[in-house]
C-alpha positions in Angstrom: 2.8 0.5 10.2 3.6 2.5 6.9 4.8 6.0 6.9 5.1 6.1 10.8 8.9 6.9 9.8 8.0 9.7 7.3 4.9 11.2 9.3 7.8 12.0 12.6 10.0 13.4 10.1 7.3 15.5 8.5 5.8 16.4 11.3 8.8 17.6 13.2 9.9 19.7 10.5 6.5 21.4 10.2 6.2 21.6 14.2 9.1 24.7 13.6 6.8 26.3 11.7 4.1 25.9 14.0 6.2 27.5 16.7 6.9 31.0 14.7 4.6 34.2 14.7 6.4 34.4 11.5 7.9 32.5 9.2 10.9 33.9 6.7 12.3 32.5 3.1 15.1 31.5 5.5 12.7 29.3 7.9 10.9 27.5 4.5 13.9 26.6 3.0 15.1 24.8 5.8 11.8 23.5 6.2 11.6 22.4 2.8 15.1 20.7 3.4 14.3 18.5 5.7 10.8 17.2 3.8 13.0 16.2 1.4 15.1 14.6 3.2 11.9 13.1 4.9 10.4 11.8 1.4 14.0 10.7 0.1 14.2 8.3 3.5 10.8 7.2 3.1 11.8 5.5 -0.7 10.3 7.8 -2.5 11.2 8.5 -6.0 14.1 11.1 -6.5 12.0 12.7 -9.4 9.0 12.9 -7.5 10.2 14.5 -4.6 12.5 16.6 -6.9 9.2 18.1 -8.4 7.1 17.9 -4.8 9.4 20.2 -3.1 9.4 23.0 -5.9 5.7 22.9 -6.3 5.3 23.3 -2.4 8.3 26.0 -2.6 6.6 28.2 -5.2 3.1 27.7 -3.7 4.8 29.2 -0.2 7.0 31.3 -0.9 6.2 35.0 -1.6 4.3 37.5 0.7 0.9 36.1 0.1 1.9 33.2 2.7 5.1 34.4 4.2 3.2 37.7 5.2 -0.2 36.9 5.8 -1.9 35.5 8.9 -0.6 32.1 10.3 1.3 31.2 7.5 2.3 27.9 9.1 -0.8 26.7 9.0 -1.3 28.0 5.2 2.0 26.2 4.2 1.0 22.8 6.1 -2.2 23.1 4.3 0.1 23.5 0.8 2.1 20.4 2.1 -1.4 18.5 2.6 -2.9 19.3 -0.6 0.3 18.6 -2.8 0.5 15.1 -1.0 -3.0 14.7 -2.1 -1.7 15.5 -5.9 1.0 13.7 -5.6 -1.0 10.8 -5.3 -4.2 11.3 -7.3 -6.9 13.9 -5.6 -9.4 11.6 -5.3 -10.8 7.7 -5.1 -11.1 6.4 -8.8 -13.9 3.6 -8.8 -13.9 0.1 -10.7 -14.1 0.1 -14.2 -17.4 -1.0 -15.1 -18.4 -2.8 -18.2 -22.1 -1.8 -19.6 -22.9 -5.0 -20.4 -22.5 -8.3 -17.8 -19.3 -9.6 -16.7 -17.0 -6.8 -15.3 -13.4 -8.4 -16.2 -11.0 -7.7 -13.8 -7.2 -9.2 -14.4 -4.9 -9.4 -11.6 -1.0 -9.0 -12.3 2.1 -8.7 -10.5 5.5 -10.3 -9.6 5.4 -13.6 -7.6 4.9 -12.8 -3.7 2.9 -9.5 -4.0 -0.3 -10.8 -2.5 -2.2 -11.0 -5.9 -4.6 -14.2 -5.6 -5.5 -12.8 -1.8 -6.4 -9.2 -3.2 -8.4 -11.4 -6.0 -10.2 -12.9 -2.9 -10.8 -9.8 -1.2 -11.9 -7.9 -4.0 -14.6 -9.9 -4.7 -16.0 -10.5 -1.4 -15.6 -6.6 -1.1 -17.8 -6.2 -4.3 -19.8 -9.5 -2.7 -20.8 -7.3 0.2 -20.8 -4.1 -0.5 -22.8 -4.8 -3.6 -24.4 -8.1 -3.5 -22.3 -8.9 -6.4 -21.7 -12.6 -8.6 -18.1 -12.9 -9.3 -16.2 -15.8 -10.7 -12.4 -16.5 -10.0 -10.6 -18.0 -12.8 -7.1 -19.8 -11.9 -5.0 -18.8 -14.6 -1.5 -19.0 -12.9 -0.6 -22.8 -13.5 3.3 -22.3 -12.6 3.5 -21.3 -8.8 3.3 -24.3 -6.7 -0.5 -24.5 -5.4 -2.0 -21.3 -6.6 -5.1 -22.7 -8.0 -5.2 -24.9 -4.5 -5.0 -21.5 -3.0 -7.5 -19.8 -5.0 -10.2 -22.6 -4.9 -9.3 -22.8 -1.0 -10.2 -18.7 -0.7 -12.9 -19.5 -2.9 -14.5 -21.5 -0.5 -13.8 -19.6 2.3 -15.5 -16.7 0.8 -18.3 -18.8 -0.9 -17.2 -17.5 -4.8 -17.0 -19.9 -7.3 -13.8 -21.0 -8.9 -13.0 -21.8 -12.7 -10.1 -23.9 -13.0 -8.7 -26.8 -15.2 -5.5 -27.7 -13.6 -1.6 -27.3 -14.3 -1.5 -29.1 -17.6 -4.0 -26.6 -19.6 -2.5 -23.4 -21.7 -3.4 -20.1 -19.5 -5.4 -18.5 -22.7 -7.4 -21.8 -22.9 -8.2 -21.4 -18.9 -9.3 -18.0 -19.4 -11.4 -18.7 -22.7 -13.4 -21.2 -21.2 -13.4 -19.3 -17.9 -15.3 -16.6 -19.7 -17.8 -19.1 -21.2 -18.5 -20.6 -17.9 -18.6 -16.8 -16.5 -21.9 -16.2 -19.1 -23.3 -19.4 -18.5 -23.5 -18.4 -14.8 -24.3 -15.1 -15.1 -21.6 -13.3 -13.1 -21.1 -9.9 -12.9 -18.1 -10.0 -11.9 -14.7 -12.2 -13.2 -11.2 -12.0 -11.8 -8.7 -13.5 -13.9 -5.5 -14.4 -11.4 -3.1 -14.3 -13.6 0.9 -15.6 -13.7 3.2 -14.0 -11.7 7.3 -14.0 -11.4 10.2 -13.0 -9.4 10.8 -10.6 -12.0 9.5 -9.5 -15.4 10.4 -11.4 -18.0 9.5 -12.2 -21.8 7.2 -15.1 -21.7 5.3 -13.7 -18.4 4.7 -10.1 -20.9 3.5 -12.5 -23.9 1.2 -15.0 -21.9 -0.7 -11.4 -20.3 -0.7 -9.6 -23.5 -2.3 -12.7 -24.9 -4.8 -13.1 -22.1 -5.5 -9.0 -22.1 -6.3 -9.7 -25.9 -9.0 -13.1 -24.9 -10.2 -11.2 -22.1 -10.7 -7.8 -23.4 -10.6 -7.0 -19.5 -11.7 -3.9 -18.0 -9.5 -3.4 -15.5 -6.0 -4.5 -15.3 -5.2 -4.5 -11.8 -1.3 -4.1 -10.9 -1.1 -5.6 -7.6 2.1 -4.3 -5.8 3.7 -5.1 -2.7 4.2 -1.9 -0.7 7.2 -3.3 1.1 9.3 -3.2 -1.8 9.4 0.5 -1.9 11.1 1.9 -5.0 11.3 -1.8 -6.5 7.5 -1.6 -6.7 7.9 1.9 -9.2 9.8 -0.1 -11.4 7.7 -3.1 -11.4 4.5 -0.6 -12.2 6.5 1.1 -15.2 7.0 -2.0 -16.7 3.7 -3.7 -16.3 2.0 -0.2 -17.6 4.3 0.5 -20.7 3.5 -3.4 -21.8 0.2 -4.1 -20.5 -1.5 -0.9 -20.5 -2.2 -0.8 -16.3 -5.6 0.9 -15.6 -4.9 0.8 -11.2 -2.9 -0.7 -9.0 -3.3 -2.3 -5.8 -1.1 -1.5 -2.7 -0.3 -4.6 -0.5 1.3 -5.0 3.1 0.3 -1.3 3.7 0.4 -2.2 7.6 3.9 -3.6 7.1 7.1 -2.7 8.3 7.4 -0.3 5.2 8.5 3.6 4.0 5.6 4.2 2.4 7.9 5.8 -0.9 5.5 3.3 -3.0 2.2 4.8 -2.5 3.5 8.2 -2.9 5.3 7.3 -5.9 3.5 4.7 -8.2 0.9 7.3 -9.1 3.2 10.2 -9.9 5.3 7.6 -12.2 2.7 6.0 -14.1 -0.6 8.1 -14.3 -2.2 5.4 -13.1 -4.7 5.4 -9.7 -4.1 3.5 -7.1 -7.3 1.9 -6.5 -7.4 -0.2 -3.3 -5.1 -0.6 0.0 -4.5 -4.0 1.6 -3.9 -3.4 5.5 -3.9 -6.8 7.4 -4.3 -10.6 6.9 -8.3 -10.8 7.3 -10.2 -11.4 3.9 -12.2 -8.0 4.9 -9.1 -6.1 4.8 -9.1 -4.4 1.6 -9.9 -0.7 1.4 -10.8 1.9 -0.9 -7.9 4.6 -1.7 -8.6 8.1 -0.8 -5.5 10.3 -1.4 -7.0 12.9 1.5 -7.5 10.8 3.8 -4.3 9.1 3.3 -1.9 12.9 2.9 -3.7 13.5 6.3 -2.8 10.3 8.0 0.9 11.2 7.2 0.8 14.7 8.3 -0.4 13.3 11.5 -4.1 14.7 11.1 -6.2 11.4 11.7 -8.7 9.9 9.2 -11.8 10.0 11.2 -14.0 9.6 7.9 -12.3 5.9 7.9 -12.8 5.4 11.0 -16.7 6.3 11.0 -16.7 3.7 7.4 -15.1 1.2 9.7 -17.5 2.0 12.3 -20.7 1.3 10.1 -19.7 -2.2 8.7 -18.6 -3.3 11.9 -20.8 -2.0 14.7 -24.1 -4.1 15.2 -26.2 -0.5 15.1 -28.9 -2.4 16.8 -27.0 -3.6 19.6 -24.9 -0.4 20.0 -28.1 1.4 20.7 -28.9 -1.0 23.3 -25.4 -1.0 25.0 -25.7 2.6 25.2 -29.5 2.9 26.8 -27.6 0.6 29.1 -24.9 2.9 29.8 -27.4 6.0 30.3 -29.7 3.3 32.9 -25.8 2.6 34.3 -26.6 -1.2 33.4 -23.9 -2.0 31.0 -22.7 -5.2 32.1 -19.5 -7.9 31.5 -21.2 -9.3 28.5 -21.5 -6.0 27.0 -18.4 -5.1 27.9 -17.0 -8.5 25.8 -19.3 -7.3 23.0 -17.6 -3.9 22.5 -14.2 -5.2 22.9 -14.8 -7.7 19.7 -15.9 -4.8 18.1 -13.0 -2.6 19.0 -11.1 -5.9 17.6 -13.3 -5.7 14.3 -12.2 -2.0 13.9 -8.4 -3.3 13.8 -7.9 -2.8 17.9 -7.3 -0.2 19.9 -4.1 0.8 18.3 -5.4 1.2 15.1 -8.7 3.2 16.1 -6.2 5.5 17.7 -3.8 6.3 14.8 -6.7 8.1 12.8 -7.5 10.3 15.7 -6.1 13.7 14.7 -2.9 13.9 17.0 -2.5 11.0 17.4 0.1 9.2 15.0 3.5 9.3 16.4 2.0 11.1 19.9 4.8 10.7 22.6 2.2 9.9 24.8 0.3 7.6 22.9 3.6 5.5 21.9 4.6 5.7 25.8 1.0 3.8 26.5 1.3 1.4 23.8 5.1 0.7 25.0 3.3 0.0 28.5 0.7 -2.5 27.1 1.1 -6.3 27.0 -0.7 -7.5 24.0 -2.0 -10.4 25.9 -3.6 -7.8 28.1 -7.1 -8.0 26.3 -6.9 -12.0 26.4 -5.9 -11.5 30.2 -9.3 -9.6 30.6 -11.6 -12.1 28.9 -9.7 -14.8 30.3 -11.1 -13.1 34.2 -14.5 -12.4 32.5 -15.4 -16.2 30.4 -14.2 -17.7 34.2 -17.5 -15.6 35.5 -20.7 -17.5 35.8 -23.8 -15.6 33.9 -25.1 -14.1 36.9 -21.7 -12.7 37.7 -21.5 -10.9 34.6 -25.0 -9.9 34.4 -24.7 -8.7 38.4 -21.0 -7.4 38.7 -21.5 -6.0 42.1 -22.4 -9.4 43.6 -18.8 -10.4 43.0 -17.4 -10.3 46.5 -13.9 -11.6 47.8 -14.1 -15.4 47.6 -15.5 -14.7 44.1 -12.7 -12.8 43.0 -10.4 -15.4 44.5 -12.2 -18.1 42.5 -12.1 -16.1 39.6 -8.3 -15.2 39.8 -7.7 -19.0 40.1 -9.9 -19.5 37.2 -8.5 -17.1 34.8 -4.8 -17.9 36.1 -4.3 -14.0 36.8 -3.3 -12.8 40.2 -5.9 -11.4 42.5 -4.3 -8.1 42.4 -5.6 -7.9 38.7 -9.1 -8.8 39.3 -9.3 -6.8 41.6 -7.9 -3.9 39.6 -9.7 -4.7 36.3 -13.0 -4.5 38.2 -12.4 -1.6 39.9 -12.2 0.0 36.7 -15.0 -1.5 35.0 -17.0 0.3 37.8 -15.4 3.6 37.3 -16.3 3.0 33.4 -19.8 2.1 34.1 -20.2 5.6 36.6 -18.1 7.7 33.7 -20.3 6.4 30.5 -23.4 7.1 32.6 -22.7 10.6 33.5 -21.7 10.8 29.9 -24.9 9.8 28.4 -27.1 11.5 30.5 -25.3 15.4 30.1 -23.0 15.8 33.4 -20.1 16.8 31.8 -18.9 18.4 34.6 -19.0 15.2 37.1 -17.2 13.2 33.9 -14.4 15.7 33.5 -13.3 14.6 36.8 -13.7 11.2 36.4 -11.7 11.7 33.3 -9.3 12.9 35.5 -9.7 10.2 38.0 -9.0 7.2 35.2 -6.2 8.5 33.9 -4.3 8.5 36.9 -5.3 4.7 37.2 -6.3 3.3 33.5 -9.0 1.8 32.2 -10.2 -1.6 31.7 -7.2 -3.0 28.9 -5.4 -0.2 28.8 -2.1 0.9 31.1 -2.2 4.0 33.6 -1.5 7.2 31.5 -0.4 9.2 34.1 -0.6 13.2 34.5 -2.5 14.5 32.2 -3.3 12.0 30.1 -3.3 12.6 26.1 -2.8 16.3 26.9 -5.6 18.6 28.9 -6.4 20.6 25.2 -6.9 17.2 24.0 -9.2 16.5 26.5 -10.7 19.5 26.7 -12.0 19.1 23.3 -13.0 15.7 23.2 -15.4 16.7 26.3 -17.0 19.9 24.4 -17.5 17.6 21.5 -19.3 14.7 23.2 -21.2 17.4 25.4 -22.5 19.3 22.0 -23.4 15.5 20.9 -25.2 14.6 24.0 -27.0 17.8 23.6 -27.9 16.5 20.2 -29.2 13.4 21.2 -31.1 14.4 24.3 -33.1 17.2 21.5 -33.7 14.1 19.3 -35.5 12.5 22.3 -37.8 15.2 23.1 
């Protein structure tokens, strides 16, 4: 996952600070020392950290901060709010045109993920606001890229314009556009040539297609994984083509994360979008907050609720959790809410914007200790029930479980195991939704000695007693909420 690397470093330089009544010129400089080391390791650009670190310096330093109360904190908050800076302050929207089609033109190198971001951006704008859009196949040199984009078309129900491999680009996108009026799309996505490298003839054939198109929005799609390759590929493509965003691909990769911090400080331009997995649905908005406090280790919970709301059937999570509060949740709820968690990018992802919880000891010890087959383990025991089993857990007696084990090809030991757990859930969720705090905490205490349903034994304390602490006065203050609500 990007910036794991960079959010240790960062937050183990920042911990020191944390663990000082007070903090002298002596303690930031060698705080500020090691960021830069951080951001230098993470492929970020020497000129941008260059001009990070003294922004941050002359922001802490002085008596203001060094002298005043918990000047930690106020210099971590210095540290967030200049990573915001450095890479916008805020979400920048499309670029709409007042008049029917938006034109959109996607550009990159060859291998950035450019015709799949086309595809995801406009069944993005397709969902989120019932949009038209067109896709016209304009790159006629890499090997099946107009099979490609008609095959996403289809997938994603959005028309494709194309005319094959033999017709000039400009004379794709010229009648593109005429078929883009004639169907009244809002919305047209030019994908556009790519290369290995920039060249020349790849700058002439976009220049020419900017000038057809009269687009508004050129789109740099870059691939995050490149790190401070992909700077240098945005420089070029903004000083010829005029850039208005970029889009930021293979963000869960195995990358630094130098690119996202980067491109924006370079070229002026926002980075519009974030492409974070293989699915069609992952594309995401860019929110430079949310993002500086994912890498300071501070969670993204406003993500997580987004991600929440489009995938969570409202309707059916109300009714899973009056069947938690009746202590009637069942196996085939229990499936339901496991897709769901899988919707949300699993469990691993949900837990990463938790605040704490990127690069927690703890949490990388349990994930170390989890098969990844585990969850198909657990459906594999539950799809081998027959409906009245999972509707009736309890009448599931040995020569059930036996049958079961054989059915699911799992030992006995784990059925045994997973079910005791699902009852322990059941007993914990309903003391939860009804307001026993009190009888919860130490069921709490009793699970994490022995796991939960998909998920390894934590041991001790868990996540960390504070941690759980205020998890259990949040959720009580919630329950209090709801049960009000009711009345």
């Amino acid at each position: 996952m990007a910036f794991e690397g960079l959010t240790e470093r960062l937050q183990s330089a920042l911990s020191g600070l944390r663990r000082k009544g007070k903090v002298s010129e002596s303690d930031l400089r060698d705080t500020m020392r090691e960021i830069r080391m951080a951001l230098l390791e993470a492929d970020v650009n020497f000129g941008v950290v260059k001009d990070f670190v003294r922004d941050v310096r002359e922001k802490a330093a002085g008596e203001k901060v060094l002298e005043g109360l918990n000047p930690a904190q106020q210099i971590v908050k210095i540290v967030n709010d200049e990573l915001t800076k450095m890479m916008g302050e805020q979400d920048v929207p499309l670029n709409q045109s007042p008049k029917i089609p938006t034109v959109i033109m996607m550009v990159g190198l060859q291998g950035a993920g450019k015709t799949t971001t086309a595809g995801k951006l406009a069944l993005k704008l397709k969902n989120e606001k019932n949009a038209r859009p067109l896709m016209i196949a304009a790159d006629i040199y890499r090997p099946a890229a107009i099979d490609q984009l008609e095959t996403l078309g289809q997938q994603i129900d959005v028309p494709v314009f194309s005319m094959g491999t033999d017709a000039d680009p400009r004379e794709i996108v010229r009648q593109g556009l005429i078929r883009a009026n004639e169907i009244k799309a809002d919305y047209v996505f030019i994908d556009a040539a790519g290369r290995l490298q920039i060249d020349e003839a790849l700058m002439q054939e976009l220049a020419d297609i900017k000038d057809i198109a009269e687009p508004n929005e050129i789109l740099l799609v870059v691939d995050a994984m490149t790190g401070q390759n992909a700077t240098e590929t945005a420089e070029g493509f903004n000083n010829r083509l005029g850039i208005t965003g970029v889009v930021l691909t293979k963000l869960d990769g195995d990358t630094r994360g130098g690119a996202a911090l980067s491109i924006r400080a370079v070229t002026q331009k926002p980075i519009k979008f974030v492409g974070q997995g293989e699915k069609m649905t992952d594309l995401d908005t860019f929110y430079p907050d949310r993002m500086a406090s994912r890498i300071l280790g501070m969670g993204d919970l406003l993500t997580l609720i987004e991600r929440a709301q489009k995938d969570v059937d409202e309707e059916k999570a109300a009714a899973q959790a009056e069947k938690m509060r009746q202590n009637t949740f069942d196996f085939n709820d229990f499936i339901d809410q496991m897709e769901q968690v899988s919707n949300m990018g699993g469990i691993e992802s949900i837990m990463k914007m938790l605040p704490g919880m990127a690069n927690n000891p703890q949490v990388a010890a349990m994930q170390a200790q989890m098969d990844p087959k585990q969850i198909d383990h657990i459906k594999a025991i539950v799809m081998s029930m027959t409906p009245q089993e999972r509707e009736q857990p309890e009448i599931i007696n040995p020569s059930r479980r036996r049958r079961l084990a054989a059915g699911a090809g799992r030992p006995i030991v784990e059925v045994n195991r997973m079910l005791k757990q699902f009852n322990e859930m059941k007993t914990m969720m309903s003391k939860a939704m009804n307001g026993n705090t009190a009888q919860m905490e130490q069921m709490m205490g009793a699970l994490q000695g022995g796991g939960m349903p998909g998920m390894p034994s934590m041991g001790g304390k868990g996540l960390g007693q504070k941690m759980q602490n205020m998890a259990m006065k949040r959720m009580a203050r919630q329950i209090q909420k709801n049960k009000k609500k009711r009345r």
